[in-house]
KEKE-3310 file (N, C-alpha, C; in steps of 0.2 Angstrom, whole numbers, plus 5000, padded with zeros to 4 digits):
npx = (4997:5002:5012:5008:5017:5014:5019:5024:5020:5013:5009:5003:5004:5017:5016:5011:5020:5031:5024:5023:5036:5043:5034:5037:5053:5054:5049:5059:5073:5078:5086:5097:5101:5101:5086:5088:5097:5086:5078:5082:5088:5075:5070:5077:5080:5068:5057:5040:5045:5062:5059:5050:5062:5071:5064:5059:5071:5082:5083:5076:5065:5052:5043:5026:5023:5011:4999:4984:4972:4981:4995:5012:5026:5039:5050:5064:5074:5085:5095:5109:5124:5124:5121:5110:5105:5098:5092:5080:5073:5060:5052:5036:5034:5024:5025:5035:5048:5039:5041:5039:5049:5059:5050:5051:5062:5064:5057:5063:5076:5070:5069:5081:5085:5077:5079:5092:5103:5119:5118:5114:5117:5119:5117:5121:5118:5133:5131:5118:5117:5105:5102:5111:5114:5103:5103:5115:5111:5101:5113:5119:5137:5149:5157:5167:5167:5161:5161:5149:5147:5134:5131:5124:5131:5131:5134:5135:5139:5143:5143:5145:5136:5136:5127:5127:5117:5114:5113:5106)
npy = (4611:4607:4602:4592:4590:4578:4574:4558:4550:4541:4524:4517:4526:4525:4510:4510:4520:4512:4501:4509:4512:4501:4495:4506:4504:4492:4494:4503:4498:4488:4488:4491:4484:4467:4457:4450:4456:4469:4465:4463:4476:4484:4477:4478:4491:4501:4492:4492:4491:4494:4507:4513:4513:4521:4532:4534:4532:4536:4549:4551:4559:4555:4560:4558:4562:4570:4572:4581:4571:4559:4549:4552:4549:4549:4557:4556:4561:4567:4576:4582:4588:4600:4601:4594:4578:4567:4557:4550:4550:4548:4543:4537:4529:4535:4547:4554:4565:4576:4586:4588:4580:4593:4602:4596:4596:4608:4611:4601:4613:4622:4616:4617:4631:4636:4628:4633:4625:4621:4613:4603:4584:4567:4549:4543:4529:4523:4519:4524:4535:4544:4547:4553:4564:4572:4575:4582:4594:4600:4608:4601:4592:4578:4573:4562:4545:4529:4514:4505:4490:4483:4470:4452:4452:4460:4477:4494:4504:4521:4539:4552:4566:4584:4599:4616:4628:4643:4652:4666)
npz = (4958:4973:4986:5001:5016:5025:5042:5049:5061:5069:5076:5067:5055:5053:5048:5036:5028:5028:5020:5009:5006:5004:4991:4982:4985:4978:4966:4959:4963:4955:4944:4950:4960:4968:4968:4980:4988:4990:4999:5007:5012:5013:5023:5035:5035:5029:5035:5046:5059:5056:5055:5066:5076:5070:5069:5084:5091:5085:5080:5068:5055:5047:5030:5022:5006:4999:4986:4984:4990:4986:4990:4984:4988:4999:5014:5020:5036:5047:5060:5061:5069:5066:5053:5043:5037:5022:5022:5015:5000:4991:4975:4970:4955:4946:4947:4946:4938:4940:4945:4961:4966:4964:4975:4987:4989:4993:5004:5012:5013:5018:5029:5036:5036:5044:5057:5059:5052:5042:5029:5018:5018:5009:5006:4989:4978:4969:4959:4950:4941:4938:4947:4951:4943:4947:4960:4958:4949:4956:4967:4973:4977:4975:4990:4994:4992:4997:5006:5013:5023:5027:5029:5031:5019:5011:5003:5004:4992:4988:4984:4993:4994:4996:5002:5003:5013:5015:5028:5029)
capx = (5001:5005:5011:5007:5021:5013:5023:5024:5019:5009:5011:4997:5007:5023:5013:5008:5026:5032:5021:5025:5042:5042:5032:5043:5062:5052:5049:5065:5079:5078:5091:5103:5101:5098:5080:5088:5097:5081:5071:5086:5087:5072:5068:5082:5082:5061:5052:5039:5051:5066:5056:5051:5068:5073:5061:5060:5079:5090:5082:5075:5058:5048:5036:5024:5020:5002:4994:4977:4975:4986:5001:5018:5033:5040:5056:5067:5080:5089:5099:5117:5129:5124:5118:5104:5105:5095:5091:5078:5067:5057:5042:5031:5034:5020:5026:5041:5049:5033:5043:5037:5056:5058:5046:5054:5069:5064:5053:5071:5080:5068:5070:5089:5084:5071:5084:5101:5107:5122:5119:5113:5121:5117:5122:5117:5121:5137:5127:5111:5118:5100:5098:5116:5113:5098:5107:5120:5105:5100:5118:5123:5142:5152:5162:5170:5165:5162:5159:5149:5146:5127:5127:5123:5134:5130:5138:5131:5144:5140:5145:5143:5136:5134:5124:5129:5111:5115:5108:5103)
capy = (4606:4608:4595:4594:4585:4575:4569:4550:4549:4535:4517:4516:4531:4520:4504:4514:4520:4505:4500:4513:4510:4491:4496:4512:4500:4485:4495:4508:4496:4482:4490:4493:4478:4461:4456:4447:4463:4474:4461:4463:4484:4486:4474:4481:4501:4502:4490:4495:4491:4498:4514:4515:4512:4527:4540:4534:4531:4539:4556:4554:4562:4555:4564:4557:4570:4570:4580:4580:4563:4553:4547:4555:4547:4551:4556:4554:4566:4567:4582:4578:4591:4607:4600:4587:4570:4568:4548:4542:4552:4541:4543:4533:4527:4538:4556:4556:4571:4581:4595:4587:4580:4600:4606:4590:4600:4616:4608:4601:4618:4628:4615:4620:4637:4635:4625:4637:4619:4622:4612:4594:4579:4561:4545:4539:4523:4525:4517:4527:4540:4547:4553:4559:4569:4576:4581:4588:4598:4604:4608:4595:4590:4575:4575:4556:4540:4527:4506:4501:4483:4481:4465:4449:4449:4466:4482:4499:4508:4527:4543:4556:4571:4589:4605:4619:4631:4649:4653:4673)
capz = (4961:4979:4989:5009:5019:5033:5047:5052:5068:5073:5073:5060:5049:5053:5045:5029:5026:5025:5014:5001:5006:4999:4985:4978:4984:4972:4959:4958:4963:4952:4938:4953:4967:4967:4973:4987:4993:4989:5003:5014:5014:5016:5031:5040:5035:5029:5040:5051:5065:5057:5054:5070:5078:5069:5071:5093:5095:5083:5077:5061:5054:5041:5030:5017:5002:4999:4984:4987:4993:4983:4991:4981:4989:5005:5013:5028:5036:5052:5060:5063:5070:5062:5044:5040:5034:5019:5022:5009:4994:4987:4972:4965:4948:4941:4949:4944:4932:4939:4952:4967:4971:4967:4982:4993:4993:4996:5010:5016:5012:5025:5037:5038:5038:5050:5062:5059:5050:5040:5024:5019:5014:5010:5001:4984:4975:4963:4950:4951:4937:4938:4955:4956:4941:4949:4966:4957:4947:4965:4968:4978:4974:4978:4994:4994:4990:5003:5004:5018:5023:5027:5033:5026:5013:5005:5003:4999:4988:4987:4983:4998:4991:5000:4998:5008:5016:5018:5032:5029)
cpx = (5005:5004:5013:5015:5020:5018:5020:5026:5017:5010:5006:4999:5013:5022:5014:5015:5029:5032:5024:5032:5044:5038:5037:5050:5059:5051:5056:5073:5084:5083:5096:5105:5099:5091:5081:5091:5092:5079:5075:5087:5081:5068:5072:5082:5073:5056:5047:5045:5056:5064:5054:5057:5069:5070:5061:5069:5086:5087:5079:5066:5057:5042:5035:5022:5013:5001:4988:4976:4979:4993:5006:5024:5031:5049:5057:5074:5081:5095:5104:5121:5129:5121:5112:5107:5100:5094:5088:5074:5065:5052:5039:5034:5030:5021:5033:5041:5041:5034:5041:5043:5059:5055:5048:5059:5070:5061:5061:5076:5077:5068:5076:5087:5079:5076:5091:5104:5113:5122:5116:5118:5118:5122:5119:5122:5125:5135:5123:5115:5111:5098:5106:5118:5109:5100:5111:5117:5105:5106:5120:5131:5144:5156:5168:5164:5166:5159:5155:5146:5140:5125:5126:5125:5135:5133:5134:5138:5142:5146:5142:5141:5134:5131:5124:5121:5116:5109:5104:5100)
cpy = (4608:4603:4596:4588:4582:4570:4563:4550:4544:4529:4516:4519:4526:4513:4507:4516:4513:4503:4502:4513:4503:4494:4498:4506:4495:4488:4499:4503:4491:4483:4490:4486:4474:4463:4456:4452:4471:4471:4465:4471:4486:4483:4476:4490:4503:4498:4496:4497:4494:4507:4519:4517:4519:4534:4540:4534:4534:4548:4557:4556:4560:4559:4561:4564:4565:4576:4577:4574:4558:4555:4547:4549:4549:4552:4556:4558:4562:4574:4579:4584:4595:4606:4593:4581:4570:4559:4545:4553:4549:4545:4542:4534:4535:4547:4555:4559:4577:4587:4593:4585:4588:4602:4602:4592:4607:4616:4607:4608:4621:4625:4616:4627:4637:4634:4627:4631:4622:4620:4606:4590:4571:4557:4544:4533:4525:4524:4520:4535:4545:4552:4556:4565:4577:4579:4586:4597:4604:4608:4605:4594:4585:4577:4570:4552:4536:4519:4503:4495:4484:4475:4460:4449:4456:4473:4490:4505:4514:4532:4547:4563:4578:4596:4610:4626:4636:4653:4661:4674)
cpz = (4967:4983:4999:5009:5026:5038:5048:5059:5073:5072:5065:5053:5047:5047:5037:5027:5024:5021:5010:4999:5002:4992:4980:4978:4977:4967:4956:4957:4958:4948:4944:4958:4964:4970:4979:4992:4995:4997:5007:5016:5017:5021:5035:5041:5034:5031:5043:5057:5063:5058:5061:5076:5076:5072:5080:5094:5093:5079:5071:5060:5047:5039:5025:5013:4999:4993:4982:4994:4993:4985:4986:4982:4999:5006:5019:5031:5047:5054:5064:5062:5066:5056:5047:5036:5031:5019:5016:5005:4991:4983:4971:4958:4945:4942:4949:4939:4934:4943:4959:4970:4972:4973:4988:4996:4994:5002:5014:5016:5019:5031:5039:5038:5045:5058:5063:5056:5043:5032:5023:5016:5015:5006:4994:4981:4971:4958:4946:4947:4936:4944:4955:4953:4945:4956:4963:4953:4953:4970:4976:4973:4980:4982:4996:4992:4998:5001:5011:5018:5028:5032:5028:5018:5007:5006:4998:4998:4986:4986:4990:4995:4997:4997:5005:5007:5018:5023:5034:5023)
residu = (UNK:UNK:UNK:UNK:UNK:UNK:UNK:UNK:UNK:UNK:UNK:UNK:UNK:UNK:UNK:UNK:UNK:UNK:UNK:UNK:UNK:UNK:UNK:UNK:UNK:UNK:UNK:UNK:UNK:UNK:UNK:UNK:UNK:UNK:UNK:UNK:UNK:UNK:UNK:UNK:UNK:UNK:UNK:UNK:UNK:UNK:UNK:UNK:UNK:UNK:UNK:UNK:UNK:UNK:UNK:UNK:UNK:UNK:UNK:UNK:UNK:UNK:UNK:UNK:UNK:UNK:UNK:UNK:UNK:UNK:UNK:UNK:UNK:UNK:UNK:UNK:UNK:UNK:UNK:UNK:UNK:UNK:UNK:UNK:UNK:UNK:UNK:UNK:UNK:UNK:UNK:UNK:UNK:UNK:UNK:UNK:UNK:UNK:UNK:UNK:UNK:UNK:UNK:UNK:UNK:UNK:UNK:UNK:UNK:UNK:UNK:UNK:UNK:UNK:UNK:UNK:UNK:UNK:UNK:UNK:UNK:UNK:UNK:UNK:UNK:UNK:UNK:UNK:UNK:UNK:UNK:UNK:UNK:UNK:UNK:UNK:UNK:UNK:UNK:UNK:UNK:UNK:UNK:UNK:UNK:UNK:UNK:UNK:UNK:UNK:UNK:UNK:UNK:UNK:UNK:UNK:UNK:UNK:UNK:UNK:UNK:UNK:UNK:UNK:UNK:UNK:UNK:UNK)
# end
């Protein structure tokens, strides 16, 4: 089980994320989101066009994970003032619990090594007691809580978590 991490790079990779983006949001969020705010995150945040926006304008890098040929997940990071922004991880349904989010973060771990980065840090949902076990696992810890307003009505309510990267 070894999972490649290919960059999104081209409008064509861009289109395909996407994709697996909608699929993964549609299958994952439904316990946490309405529909009507699933449509609405991910036409704003996992579009093509948000996607691209991101990676041309604001710094982020997307990788899809690949083992063999089968499409895993994918994930999305950003470097911000010494540390990493851990943006999205996402599964598939069917590769979950298989260590592959393990190797995602070890995959993120060397890119802070790699880059002198100080540490990562991301948001997750307050609700989502699954993934926040599973950072804290990873030794991620709470740093605050935070409520931001999205837009149209919506509000993403998170915990802020951090994971400090020793860089020797």
């Amino acid at each position: 089980m070894s999972v490649e991490f290919a960059p999104v790079i081209t409008p064509g990779q861009v289109e395909e994320l996407a994709e697996l983006a909608s699929e993964i949001w549609h299958e994952y969020f439904p316990c946490l989101l309405t529909d009507e705010q699933i449509i609405y995150m991910v036409d704003r945040f996992q579009s093509a066009h948000a996607i691209s926006d991101q990676i041309e304008k604001q710094g982020y890098e997307y990788f899809v994970l690949f083992d063999n040929e089968e499409k895993l997940g994918y994930l999305g990071i950003q470097p911000q003032e010494g540390t990493l922004f851990l943006s999205k991880i996402y599964l598939r349904a069917p590769h979950r619990g298989k260590g592959y989010a393990s190797q995602g973060f070890t995959f993120i771990e060397q890119v802070c090594r790699d880059r002198a980065l100080e540490g990562i840090w991301l948001t997750v949902n307050r609700g989502n007691e699954q993934a926040v076990n599973a950072y804290k696992a990873k030794g991620f810890r709470v740093v605050r809580e935070q409520k931001v307003d999205i837009g149209n009505g919506f509000f993403m309510d998170d915990y802020v978590m951090q994971k400090d990267i020793p860089l020797s």
